[in-house]
N, C-alpha and C positions, 0 to 999 in steps of 0.2 A: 500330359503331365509336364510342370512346369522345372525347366533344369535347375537344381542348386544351384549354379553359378549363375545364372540370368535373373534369381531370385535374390540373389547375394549381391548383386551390380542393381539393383533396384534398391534395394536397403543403402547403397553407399551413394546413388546418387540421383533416384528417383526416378519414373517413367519416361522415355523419350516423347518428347513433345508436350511434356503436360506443364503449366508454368511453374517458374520457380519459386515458394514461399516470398515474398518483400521480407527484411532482414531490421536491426534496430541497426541506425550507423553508432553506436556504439559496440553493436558485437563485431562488425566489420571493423569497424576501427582497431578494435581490443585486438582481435586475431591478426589482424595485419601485424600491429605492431611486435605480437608475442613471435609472428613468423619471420619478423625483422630479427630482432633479437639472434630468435636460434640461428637465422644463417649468420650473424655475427660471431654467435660462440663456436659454430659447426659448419665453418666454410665447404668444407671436403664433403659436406652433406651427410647422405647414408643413415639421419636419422629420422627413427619411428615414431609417431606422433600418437598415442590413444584418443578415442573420441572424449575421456574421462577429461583429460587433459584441458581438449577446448570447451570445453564443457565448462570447467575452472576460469577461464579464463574470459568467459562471455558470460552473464546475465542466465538468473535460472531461467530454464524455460527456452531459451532460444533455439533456433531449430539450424543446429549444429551442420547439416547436411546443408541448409541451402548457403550459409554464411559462409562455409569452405567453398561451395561452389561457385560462387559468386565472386569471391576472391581469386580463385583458379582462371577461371574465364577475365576477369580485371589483369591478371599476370598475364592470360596467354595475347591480348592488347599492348601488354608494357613491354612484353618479349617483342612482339612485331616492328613496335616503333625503337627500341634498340639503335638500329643503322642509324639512324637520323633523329633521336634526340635518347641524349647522357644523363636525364636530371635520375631518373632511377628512381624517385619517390611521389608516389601518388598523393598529391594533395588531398585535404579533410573534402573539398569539393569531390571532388573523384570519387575517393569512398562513401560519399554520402548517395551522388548520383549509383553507383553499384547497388548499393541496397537495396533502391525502391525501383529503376530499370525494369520494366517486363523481361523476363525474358525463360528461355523452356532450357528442360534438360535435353543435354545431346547423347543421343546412343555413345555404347562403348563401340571402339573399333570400325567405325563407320565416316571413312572421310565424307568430311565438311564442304561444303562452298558459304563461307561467310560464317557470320556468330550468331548465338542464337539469343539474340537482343537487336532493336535498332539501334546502331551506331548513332543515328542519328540525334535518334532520342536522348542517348546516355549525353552525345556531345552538350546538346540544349539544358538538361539538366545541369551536368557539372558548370556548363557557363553561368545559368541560374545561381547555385548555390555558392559559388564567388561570387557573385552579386554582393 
C-alpha cells in the first residue's frame, strides 16, 4: 500500500524520472514574473502561495505542477551561478528555453549529481531563442 505522503509528493511534483509536461512560455513567463513581484512585496519571505493562485495567474488549463517545477529547477541554476554572475534576471530567452527543455522530475529527499535536464541543451536553446 502506497504511503500518503509519497502519494502527496507525487500530486505536487510528479513521478521521479518520468518527464516533465513542456509548459507555454507564457505561463512561465506569467509565474515568474508574479514570483518576482511577491519577493518584492515580501522580502523576509515566509509566504504561502495556493495552487488557486498560479492557477490565476497562468492560462486556463495549464499544468500548474510542471510550470512551478520548471521554474524551481531554472532558480536552483540561477542560485548556482550566484558567485559569478549578479544580473539576477532570467531573460524571455531563458524562460522560453525552460519551458520546452526535456527534462524529468527529481525524487524528494534524494541527493543529486547534476539536473535533471541537459545543460547543454537548455544552453543551445536559450542561445537559439536570442537569436
Amino acid at each position: 500500500m502506497e504511503l500518503d505522503e509519497d502519494r502527496a509528493m507525487r500530486e505536487l511534483i510528479g513521478k521521479p524520472g518520468e518527464l516533465v509536461p513542456e509548459v507555454d512560455f507564457r505561463d512561465i513567463k506569467a509565474m515568474w514574473a508574479f514570483m518576482q513581484d511577491l519577493k518584492k512585496r515580501h522580502p523576509e519571505g515566509n509566504v504561502g502561495i495556493s495552487t488557486s493562485v498560479y492557477q490565476s495567474v497562468c492560462s486556463p488549463g495549464a499544468d500548474i505542477r510542471a510550470v512551478s517545477y520548471r521554474l524551481s529547477i531554472l532558480g536552483m541554476v540561477g542560485h548556482l551561478l550566484e558567485p559569478v554572475y549578479s544580473g539576477g534576471e532570467f531573460t524571455e530567452a531563458a524562460l522560453k528555453a525552460a519551458a520546452k527543455v526535456e527534462m524529468t522530475w527529481l525524487p524528494v529527499g534524494v541527493p543529486q549529481k547534476g539536473f535533471p535536464f541537459d545543460v547543454i541543451e537548455f544552453l543551445a536553446r536559450a542561445r537559439a531563442e536570442a537569436a
